[in-house]
C-alpha positions in Angstrom: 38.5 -188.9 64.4 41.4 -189.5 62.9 39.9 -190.7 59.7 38.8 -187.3 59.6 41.6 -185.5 60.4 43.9 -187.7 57.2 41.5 -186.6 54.8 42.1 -182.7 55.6 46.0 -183.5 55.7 45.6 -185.2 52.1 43.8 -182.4 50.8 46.0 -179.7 52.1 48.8 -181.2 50.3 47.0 -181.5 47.0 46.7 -178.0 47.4 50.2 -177.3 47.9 51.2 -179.4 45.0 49.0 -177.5 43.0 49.9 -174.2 44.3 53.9 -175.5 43.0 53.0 -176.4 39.5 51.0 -173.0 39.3 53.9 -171.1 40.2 56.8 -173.1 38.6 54.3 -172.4 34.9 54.3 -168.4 35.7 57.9 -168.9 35.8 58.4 -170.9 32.6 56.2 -168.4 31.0 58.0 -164.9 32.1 61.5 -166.8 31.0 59.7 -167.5 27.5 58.5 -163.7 27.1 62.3 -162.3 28.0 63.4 -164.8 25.2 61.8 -163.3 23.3 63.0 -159.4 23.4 66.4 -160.8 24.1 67.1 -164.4 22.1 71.1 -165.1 22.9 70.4 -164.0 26.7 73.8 -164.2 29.0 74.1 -166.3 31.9 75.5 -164.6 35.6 78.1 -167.0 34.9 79.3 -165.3 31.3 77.5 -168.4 29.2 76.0 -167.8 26.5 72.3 -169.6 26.4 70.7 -170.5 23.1 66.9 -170.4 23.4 65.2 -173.0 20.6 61.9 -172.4 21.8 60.4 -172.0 17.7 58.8 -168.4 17.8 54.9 -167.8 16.7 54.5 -165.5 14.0 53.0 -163.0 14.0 51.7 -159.9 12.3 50.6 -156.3 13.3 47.6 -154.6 12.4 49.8 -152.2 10.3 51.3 -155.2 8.2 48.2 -156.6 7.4 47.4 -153.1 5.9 50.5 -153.1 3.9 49.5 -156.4 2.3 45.9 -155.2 1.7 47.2 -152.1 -0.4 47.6 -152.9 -4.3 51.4 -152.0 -5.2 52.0 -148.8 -6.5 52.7 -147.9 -10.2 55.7 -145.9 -11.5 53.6 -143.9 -13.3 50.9 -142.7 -10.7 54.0 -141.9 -7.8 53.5 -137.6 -7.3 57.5 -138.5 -7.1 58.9 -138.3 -10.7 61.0 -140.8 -12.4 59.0 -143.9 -10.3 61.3 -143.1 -7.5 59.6 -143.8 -4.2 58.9 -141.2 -1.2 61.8 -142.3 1.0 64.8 -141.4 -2.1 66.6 -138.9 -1.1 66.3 -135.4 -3.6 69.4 -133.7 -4.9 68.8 -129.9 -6.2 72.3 -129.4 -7.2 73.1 -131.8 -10.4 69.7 -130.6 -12.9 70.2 -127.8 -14.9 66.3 -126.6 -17.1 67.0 -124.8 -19.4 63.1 -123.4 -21.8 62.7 -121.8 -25.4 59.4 -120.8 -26.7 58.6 -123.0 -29.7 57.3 -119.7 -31.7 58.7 -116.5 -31.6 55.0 -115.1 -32.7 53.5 -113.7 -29.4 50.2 -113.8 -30.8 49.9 -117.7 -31.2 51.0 -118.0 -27.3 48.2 -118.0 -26.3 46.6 -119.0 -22.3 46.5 -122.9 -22.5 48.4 -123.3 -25.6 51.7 -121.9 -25.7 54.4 -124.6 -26.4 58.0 -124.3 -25.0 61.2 -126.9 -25.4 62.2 -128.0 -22.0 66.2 -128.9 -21.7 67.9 -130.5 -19.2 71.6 -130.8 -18.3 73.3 -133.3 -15.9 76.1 -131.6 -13.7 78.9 -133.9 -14.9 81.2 -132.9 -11.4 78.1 -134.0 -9.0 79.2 -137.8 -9.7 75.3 -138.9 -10.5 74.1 -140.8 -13.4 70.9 -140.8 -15.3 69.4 -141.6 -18.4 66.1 -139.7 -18.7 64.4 -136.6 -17.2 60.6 -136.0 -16.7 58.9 -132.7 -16.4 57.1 -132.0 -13.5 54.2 -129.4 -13.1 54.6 -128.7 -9.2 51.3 -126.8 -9.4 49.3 -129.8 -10.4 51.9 -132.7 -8.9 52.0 -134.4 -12.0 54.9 -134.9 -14.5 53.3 -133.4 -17.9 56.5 -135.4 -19.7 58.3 -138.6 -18.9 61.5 -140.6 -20.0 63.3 -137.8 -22.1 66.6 -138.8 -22.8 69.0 -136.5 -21.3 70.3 -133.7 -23.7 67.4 -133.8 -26.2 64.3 -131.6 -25.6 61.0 -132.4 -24.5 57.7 -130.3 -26.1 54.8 -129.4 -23.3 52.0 -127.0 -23.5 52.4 -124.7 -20.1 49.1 -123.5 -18.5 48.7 -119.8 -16.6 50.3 -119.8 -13.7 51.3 -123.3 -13.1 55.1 -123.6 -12.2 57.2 -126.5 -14.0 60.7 -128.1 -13.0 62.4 -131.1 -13.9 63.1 -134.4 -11.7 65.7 -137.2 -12.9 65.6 -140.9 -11.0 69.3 -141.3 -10.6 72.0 -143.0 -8.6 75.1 -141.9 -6.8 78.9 -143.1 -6.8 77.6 -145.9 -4.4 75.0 -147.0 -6.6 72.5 -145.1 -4.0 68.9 -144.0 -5.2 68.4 -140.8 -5.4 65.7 -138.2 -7.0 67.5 -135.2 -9.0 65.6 -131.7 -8.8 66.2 -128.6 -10.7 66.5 -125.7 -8.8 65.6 -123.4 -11.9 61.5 -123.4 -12.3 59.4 -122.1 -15.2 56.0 -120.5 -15.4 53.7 -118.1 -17.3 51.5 -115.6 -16.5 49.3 -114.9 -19.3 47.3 -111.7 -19.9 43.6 -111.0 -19.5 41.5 -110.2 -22.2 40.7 -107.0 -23.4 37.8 -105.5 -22.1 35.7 -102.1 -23.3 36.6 -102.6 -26.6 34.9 -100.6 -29.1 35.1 -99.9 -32.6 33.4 -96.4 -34.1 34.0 -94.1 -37.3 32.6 -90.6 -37.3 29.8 -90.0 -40.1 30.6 -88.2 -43.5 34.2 -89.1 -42.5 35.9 -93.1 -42.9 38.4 -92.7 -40.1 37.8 -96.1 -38.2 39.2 -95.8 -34.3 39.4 -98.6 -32.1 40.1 -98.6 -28.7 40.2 -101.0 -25.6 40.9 -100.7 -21.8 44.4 -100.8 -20.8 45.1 -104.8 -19.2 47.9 -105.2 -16.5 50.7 -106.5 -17.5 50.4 -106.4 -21.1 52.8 -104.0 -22.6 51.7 -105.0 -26.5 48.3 -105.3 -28.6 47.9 -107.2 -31.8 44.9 -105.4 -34.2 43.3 -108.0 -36.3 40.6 -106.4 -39.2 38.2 -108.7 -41.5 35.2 -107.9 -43.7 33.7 -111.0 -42.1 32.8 -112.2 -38.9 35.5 -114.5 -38.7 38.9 -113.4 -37.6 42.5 -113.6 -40.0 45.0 -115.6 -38.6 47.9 -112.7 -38.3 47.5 -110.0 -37.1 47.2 -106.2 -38.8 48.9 -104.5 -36.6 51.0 -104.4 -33.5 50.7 -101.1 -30.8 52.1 -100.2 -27.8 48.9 -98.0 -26.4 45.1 -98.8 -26.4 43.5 -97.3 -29.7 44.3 -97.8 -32.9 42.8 -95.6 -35.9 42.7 -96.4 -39.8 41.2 -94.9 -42.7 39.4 -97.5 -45.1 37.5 -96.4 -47.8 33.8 -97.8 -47.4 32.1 -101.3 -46.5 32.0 -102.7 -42.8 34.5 -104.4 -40.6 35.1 -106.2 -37.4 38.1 -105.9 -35.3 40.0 -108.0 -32.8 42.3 -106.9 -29.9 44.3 -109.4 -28.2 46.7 -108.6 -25.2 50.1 -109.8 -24.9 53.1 -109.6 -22.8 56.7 -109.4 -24.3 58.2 -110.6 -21.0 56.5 -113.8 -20.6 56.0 -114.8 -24.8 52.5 -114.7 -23.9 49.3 -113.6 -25.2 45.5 -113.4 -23.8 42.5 -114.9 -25.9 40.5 -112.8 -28.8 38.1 -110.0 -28.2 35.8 -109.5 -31.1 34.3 -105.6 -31.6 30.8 -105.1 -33.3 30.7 -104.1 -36.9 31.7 -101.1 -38.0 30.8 -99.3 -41.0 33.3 -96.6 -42.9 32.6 -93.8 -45.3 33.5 -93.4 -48.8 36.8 -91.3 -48.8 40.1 -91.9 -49.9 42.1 -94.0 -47.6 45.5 -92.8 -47.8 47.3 -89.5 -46.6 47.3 -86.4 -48.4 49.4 -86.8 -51.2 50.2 -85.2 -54.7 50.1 -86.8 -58.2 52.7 -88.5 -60.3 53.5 -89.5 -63.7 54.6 -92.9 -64.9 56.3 -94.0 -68.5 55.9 -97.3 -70.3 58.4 -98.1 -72.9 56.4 -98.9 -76.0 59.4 -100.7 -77.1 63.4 -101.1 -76.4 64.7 -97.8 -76.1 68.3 -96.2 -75.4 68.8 -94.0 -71.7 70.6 -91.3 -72.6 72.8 -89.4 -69.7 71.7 -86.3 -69.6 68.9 -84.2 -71.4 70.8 -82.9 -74.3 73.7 -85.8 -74.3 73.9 -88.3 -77.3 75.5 -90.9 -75.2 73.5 -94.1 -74.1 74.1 -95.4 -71.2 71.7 -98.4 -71.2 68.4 -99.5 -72.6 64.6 -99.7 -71.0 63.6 -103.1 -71.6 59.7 -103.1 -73.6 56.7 -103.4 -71.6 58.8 -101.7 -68.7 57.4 -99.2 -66.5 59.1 -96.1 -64.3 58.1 -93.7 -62.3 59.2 -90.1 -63.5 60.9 -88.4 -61.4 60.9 -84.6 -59.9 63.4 -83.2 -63.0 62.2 -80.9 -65.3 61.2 -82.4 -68.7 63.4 -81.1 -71.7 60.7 -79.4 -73.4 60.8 -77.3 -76.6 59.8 -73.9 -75.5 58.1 -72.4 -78.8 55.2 -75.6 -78.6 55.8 -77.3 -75.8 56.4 -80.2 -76.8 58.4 -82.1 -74.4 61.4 -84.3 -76.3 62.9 -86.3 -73.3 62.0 -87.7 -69.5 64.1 -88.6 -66.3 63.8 -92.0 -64.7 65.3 -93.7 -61.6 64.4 -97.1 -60.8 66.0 -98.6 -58.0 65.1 -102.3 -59.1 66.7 -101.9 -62.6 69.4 -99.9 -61.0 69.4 -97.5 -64.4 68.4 -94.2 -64.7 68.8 -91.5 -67.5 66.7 -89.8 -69.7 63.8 -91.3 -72.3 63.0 -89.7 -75.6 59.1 -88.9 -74.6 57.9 -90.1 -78.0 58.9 -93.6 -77.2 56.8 -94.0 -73.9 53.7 -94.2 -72.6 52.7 -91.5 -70.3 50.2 -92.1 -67.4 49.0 -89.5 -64.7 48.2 -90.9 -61.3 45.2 -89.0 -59.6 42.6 -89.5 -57.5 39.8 -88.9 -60.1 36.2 -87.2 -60.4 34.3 -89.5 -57.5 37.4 -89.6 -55.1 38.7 -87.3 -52.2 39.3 -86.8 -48.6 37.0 -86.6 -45.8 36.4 -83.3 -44.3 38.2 -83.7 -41.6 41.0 -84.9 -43.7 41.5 -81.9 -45.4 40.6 -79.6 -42.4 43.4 -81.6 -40.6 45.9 -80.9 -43.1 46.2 -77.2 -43.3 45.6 -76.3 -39.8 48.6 -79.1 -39.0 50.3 -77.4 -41.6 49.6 -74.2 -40.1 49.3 -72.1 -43.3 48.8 -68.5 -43.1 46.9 -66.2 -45.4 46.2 -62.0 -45.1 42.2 -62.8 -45.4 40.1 -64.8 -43.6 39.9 -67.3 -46.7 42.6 -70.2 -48.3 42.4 -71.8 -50.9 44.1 -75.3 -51.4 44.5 -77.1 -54.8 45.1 -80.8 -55.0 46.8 -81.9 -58.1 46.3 -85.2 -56.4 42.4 -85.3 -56.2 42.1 -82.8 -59.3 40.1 -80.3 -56.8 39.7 -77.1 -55.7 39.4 -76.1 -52.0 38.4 -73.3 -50.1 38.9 -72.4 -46.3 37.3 -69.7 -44.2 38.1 -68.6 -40.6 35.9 -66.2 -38.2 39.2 -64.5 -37.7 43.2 -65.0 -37.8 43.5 -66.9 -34.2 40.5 -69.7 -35.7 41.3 -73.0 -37.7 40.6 -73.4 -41.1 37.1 -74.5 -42.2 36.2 -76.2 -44.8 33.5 -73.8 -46.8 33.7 -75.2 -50.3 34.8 -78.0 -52.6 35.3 -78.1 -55.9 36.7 -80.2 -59.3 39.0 -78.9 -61.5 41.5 -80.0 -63.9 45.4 -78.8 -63.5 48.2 -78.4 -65.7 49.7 -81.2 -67.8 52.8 -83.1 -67.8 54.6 -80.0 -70.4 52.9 -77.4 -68.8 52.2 -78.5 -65.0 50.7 -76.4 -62.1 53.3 -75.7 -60.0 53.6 -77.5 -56.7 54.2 -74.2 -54.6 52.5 -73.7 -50.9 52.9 -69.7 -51.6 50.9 -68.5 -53.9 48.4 -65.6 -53.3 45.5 -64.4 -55.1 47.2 -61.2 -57.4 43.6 -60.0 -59.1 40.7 -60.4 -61.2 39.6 -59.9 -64.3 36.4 -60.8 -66.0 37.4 -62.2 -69.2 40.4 -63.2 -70.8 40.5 -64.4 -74.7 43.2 -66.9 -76.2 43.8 -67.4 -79.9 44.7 -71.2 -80.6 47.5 -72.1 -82.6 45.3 -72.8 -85.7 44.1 -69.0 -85.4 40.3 -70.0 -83.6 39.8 -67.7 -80.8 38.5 -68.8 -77.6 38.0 -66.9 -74.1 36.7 -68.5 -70.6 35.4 -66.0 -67.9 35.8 -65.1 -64.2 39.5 -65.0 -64.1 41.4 -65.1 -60.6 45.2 -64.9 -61.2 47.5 -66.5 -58.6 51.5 -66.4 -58.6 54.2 -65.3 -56.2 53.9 -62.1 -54.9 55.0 -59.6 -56.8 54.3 -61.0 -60.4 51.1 -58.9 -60.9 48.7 -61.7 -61.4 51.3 -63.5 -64.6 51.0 -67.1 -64.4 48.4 -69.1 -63.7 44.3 -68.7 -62.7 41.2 -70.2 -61.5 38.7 -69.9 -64.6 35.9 -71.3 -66.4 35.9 -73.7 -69.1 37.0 -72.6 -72.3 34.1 -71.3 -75.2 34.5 -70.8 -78.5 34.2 -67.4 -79.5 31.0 -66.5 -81.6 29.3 -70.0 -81.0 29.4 -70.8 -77.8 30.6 -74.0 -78.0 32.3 -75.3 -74.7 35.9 -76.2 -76.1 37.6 -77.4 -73.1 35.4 -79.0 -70.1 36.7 -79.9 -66.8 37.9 -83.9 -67.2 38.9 -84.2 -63.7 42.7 -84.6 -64.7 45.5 -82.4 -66.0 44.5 -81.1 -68.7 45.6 -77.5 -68.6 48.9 -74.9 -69.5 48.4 -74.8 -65.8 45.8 -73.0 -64.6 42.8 -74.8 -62.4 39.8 -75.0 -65.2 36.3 -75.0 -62.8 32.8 -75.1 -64.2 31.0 -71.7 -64.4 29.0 -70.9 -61.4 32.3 -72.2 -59.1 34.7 -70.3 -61.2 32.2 -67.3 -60.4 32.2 -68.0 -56.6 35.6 -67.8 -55.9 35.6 -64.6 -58.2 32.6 -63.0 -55.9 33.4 -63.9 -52.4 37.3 -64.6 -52.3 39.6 -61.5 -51.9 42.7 -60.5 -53.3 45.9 -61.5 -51.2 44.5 -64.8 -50.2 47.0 -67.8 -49.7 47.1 -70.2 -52.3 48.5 -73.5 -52.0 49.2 -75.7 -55.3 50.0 -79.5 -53.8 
């Protein structure tokens, strides 16, 4: 019995004892984890307990992924200058300052314009730095890196994309800091053209082009080549959407290109189909003009009459004559001396006319104006006439043109066209635009000045009114009298005392069907 009873009291204090060294570990281990949070832990008693119990270590999950990552390259950081994310960004010490690098809108164009990027360090702000990048904020990417402060840096901007400039710097206190410009560039480029067509009217070579007004374009380079491929300026610059020209036969293409004064930018090339022009004569309506070539070094003389020489007209020169009245010798007409100005030599005086070369400038036989050239011309002009008919003479194109209207409220129409040859240098036609038809006569006979007479035929006088039909006439060429031998044809340049010479049958026309009192213009 009692045996029994001193093996339960044995085991119930083997528990207890273990029970004691249970609880005295949970203590050691709680005083171990506030060691930890806490290493110099005070004492109730105001003593200061040093803890030496060596510390595991020991990493986080979020460590271990900062290991794992490979470090991170200046270059490849979204944050310019290979500052890091954490640097604090100063908008207040970067001044960008952009120039285009061509002044020539038409070679901005989308993807390719080139601009000089400056930047300026606000001396005052107490930063330092040594170079700048440029930063395209569109694409977070710097498009240029280590640019030495004050000298420029060349990028090609892209539509739309907005640029600014970032510095890595440092502060009075050696802190790090980013530098950002508060000034920002970008372009908006225009669209291309669209609708763009290029057409000429037939039996006329007036080429018009024209194109769909784009937004935010205020300006349209015209480019023109024989060939498919386009010129690298441009022919012409316009403010509107068409653009007309007058070329004188063969085919072309044309180019419109948008572009935009306030942004230095221009859209890409639009190429038209060909076109194909008639043969007229390109330029405006005009008259004809002499020139004189020195056939050797000759004296300028002041006046007409005047001895005194005032200079010399190098040989070989050539000037255009001006608007004075030749000094001609009335009995023969022989003209004795000419009046020059040329602005390049800066002489001008008179010429003895046997010592030059004279040249008329005309059109010739195969050249003149469209219809609606001509047509254009004396309706803008607005002439009047007391008939229903007009007739216009072009020293210029050596031709003869006549005009009908239903009645005196319609334009002018162009009814008939025909050559001629007007009066020469001594003896011109007179450039007047108020002549009228005086009267008719059938036949008129000349004597020549070696006593062989000569007539021409279907005479129509025309002068100022009131002259009773002295001065000049629209007439036939010129027979000989008896053999009928044509004596003076038309040669499609002045060649008259004059008058218009026509062949027969139009001579006769304007004889038959045009009345008396009809406008005349000489031009």
């Amino acid at each position: 019995m009692f045996k029994k009873n001193g093996k339960k009291a044995v085991a119930y204090v083997a528990l207890l004892l273990t029970l004691i060294m249970c609880l005295g570990t949970l203590l050691e281990g709680a005083i171990a984890f506030a060691d930890v949070d806490t290493p110099n832990a005070t004492t109730p008693t105001g003593e200061t307990v040093q803890d030496d119990t060596p510390k595991a270590e020991e990493s986080t999950a979020e460590d271990e992924d900062r290991a794992a990552a490979p470090a991170e390259d200046e270059n490849t950081n979204p944050n310019a200058s290979g500052t890091t994310a954490s640097s604090e960004v100063v908008t207040d010490a970067l001044k960008m300052t952009v120039a285009p690098v061509s002044n020539s809108l038409y070679l901005n164009l989308s993807g390719k314009k080139k601009v000089t990027v400056q930047c300026e360090l606000n001396a005052t702000a107490g930063y330092k730095a040594q170079t700048f990048d440029v930063f395209d904020q569109t694409k977070n990417v710097a498009v240029s890196t280590g640019t030495k402060v004050g000298s420029p840096a060349t990028i090609a901007v892209e539509d739309g994309h907005v640029y600014c400039l970032k510095a890595k710097a440092t502060d009075a206190s050696a802190k790090e800091v980013i530098l950002q410009s508060k000034e920002t560039y970008s372009v908006n480029f225009p669209e291309k053209v669209t609708d763009l067509k290029a057409t000429c009217a037939k039996k006329d070579n007036l080429i018009k082009v024209t194109w769909d007004k784009v937004e935010g374009a205020d300006r349209y380079y015209v480019y023109r080549n024989t060939k498919a491929t386009r010129p690298s300026k441009p022919l012409k610059t316009v403010t509107g959407t068409s653009f007309s020209e007058r070329r004188k036969g063969g085919s072309y293409y044309y180019w419109v290109q948008a572009a935009s004064t306030t942004d230095a930018a221009a859209s890409d090339f639009v190429k038209s189909g060909k076109v194909t022009a008639g043969n007229y004569l390109a330029i405006p309506v005009r008259n004809y003009w002499f020139t004189a070539k020195a056939k050797k070094r000759i004296p300028i003389y002041k006046s007409a009459k005047s001895k005194k020489v005032i200079g010399y007209l190098p040989k070989g020169k050539t000037v255009v004559i001006k608007k004075k009245s030749p000094k001609v010798v009335p009995q023969y007409g022989v003209v004795k001396r000419v009046y020059f100005d040329d602005k390049k030599l800066k002489k001008k005086g008179w010429v003895n006319f046997r010592s030059i070369k004279l040249k008329n400038h005309v059109a010739g036989k195969s050249n003149d104006w469209s219809r609606s050239v001509k047509e254009n011309y004396v309706n803008k002009k607005k002439f009047k006439s007391s008939t229903n008919y007009l007739i216009w003479l072009s020293k210029y194109t050596q031709k003869v043109y006549v005009f009908k209207r239903a009645n005196k409220h319609s334009k002018w129409a162009l009814k008939k066209t025909y050559r001629c040859s007007s009066g020469t240098f001594a003896h011109p036609t007179p450039t007047n635009m108020n002549y009228i038809l005086i009267r008719k006569q059938y036949d008129r006979h000349r004597v020549t000045n070696k006593g062989l007479r000569y007539y021409y035929k279907y005479l129509s006088a025309f002068g100022k009114k009131g002259s009773s039909g002295r001065g000049n006439a629209f007439h036939t060429v010129c027979w000989r009298e008896g053999t009928h031998k044509m004596l003076k044809p038309v040669k499609d340049k002045p060649n008259t005392k004059g008058c218009a010479r026509m062949f027969t049958g139009e001579a006769k026309w304007i004889y038959k069907h045009v009345p008396t009192k009809t406008r005349v213009v000489s031009y």
